[in-house]
N, C-alpha and C positions, 0 to 999 in steps of 0.2 A: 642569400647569395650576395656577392660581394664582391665588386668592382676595383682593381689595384693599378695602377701607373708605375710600372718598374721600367723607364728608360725606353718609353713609347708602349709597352706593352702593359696589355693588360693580364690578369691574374683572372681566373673565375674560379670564387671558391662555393661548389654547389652542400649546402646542406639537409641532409633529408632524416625527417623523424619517423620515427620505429611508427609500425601502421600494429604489430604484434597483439597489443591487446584486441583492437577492435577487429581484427579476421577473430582471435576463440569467439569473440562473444556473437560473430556470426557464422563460425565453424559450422560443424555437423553433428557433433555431439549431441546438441538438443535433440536432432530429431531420430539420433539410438533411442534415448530417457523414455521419450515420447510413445516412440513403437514399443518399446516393452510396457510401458503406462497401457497404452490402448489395448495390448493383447492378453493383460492381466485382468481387464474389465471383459473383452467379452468373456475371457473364460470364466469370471464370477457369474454374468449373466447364465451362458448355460449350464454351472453348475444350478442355478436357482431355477433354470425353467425344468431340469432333470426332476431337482426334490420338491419341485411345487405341486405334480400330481399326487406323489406317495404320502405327502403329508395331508394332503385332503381325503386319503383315504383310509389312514393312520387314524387319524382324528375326524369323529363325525360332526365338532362341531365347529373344525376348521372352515370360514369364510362368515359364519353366522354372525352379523353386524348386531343381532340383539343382546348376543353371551359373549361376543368379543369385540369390544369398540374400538377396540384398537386397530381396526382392518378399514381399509379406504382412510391411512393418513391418522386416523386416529379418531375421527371427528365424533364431537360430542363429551370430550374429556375433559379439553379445558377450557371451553365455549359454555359451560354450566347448562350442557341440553342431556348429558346423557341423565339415563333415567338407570343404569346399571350402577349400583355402589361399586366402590373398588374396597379390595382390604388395602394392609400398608405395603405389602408385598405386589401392588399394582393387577393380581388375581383379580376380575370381574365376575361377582357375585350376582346371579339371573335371580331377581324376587321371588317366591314361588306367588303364584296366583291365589287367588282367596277360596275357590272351591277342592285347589292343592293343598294349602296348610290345611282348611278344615279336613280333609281325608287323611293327613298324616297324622292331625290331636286324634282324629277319631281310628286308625289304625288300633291299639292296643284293648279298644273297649268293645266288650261284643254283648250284644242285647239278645234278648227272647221273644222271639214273632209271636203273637196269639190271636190278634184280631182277622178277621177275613182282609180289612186292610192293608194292615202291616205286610201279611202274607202275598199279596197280591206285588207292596210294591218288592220284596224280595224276590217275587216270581220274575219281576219286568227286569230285575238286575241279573237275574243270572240268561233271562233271552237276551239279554247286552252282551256281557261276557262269551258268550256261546257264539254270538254274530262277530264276535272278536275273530275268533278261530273257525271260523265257515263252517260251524256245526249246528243251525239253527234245524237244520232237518232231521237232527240226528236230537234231538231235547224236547219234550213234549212236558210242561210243568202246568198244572192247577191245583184251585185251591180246594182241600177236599174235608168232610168233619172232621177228621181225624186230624189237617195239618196241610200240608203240601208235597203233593204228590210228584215227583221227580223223577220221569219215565226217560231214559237214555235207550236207542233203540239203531239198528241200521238201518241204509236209504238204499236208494237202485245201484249204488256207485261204490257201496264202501260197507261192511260186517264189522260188528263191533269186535266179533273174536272168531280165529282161522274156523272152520267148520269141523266140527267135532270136538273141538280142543277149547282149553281156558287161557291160550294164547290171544293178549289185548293188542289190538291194532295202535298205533303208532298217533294216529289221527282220533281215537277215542282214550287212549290216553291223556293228549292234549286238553280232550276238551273237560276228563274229569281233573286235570291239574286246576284248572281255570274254576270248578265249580268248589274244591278243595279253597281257595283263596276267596271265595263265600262266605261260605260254611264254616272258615275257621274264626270268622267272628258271629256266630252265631249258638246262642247257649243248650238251641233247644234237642233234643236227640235224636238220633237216624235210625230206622232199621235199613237194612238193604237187603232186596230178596233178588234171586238167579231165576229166569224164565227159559224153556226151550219151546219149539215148537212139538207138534205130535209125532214127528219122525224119530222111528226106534231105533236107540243109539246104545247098543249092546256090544262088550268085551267076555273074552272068553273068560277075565276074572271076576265078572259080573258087574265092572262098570256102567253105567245108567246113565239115564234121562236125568235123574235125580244128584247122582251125581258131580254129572256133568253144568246144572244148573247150581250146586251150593259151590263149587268151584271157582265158576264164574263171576259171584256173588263175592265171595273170597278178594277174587283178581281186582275186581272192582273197588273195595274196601282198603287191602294195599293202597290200591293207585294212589288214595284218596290223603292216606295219612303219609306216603312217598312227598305228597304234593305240601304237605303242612296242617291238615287237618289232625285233630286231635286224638288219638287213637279209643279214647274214651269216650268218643262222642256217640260211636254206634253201641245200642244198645243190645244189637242180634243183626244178626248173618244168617238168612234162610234159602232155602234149597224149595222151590216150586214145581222142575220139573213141567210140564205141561198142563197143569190140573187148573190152572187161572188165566186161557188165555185170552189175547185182545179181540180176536176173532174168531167166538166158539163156532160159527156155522163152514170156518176153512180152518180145521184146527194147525192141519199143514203148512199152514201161509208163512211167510216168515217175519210177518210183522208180530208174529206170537214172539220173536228173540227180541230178548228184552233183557235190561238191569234196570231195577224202577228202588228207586231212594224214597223213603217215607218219614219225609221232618215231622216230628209230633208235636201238637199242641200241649199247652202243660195237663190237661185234663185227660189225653188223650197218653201219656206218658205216665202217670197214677193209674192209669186203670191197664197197663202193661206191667206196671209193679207189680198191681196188685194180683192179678192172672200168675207170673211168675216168678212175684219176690217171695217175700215172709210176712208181710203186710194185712194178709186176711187169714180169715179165721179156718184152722183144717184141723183133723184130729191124727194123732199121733197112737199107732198102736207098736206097742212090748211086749217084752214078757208078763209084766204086769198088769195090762191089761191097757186097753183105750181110752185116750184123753185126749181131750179138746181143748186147744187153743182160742182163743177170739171171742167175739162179740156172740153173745147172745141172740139167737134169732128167735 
């Protein structure tokens, strides 16, 4: 401003500078930018609380800080603590455990039970297996001269197959899956025999007791090579009928229903060959006349 003397009078010349810049830069503007900043976030948050459940459901081993270190921040990656290797693709590789690998080397190899030892600890494995699948009531195994005796049987709550029929229950299915995954690393051979109890089980086309137990016996056999065992391993599929049961003095009972698995020992499988293969000596009759094969007695 600026004072002038023109013939007593004064001039005032008021100068005033532009204020323009400094109102934008305290405008309003910012705080549009701001509200759509702030309402882009939450809605990221609730998209992340939405797909946080599905993905831990998705994934079971979504949240697992052992198989995924990358969860809570990352910690343990580049602090030299995790114990997870990573590949180069950042993938976290879970070690397998030492009694893990050793059951995967040993996966592909399958040995021959013959000691009452051996046999006893395969017996303790397959009461494992069985307590897997709440069938421990339903498996009655010992070790017997001939091998190990593998009795599958019903309990108060559950029949291995509908009553009359060679229809397999759902639950004794399971548990011959589980004994299939045994047995498929084992070299030594099966028979498997059908039981019924003493209740007469007659069709007008003369369906049977006998029948109806080498059926079962059948069902049983399926199940078994369904599950992965090797369909070669059974030597025979027998039909029993009633004639062996578990309790002769209630023949009725129904602990008489039964499917009973018989692993043989290797001595005890020679001396089934030799009953039913070509292995011992029989004679042979023709038109020619009678001739003997084998050994000299």
């Amino acid at each position: 401003m600026k004072n002038r003397d023109k013939g007593g009078e004064r001039e005032v010349i008021i100068r005033r500078r532009s204020k323009k810049g400094h109102e934008e830069a305290h405008g309003g503007a910012w705080k549009v930018a701001f509200a759509d900043f702030t309402l882009a976030m939450m809605a990221l948050f609730m998209v992340l609380w939405i797909v946080q459940p599905r993905m831990e459901l998705s994934n079971p081993s979504y949240g697992d800080q052992e198989s995924n270190p990358l969860v809570d921040g990352g910690a343990g990656i580049f602090d030299g603590t995790s114990t997870s290797p990573l590949e180069l693709d950042g993938i976290p590789i879970r070690p397998a455990p030492r009694q893990e690998r050793k059951e995967r080397a040993e996966a592909d190899v399958s040995q021959r039970y013959g000691s009452p030892e051996e046999l006893k600890t395969l017996a303790e494995l397959m009461r494992e297996v069985a307590s897997e699948v709440d069938a421990l009531a339903n498996l009655e195994v010992e070790v017997v001269p001939q091998g190990l005796r593998i009795l599958i049987k019903d309990d108060q709550q559950r029949f291995m197959f509908e009553r009359g029929s060679a229809t397999l229950n759902p639950h004794f299915r399971k548990l011959l899956g589980v004994l299939a995954g045994v047995l498929v690393k084992v070299d030594n051979k099966l028979i498997i025999s059908g039981h019924t109890d003493a209740t007469a089980y007659r069709q007008q086309n003369g369906y049977n007791n006998w029948n109806l137990s080498g059926d079962r016996a059948l069902r049983a056999r399926q199940a078994l090579v369904d599950a992965g065992m090797a369909s070669d391993s059974v030597l025979q599929v027998t039909a029993q009928a009633d004639v062996m049961p578990l309790r002769p003095e209630d023949p009725q009972n129904g602990a008489n229903r039964r499917v009973e698995i018989l692993l043989l020992t290797t001595s005890a499988e020679a001396l089934y060959k030799e009953l039913f293969g070509d292995s011992y000596g029989h004679a042979r009759v023709s038109e020619s006349g009678a001739t003997y094969h084998g050994e000299t007695l």
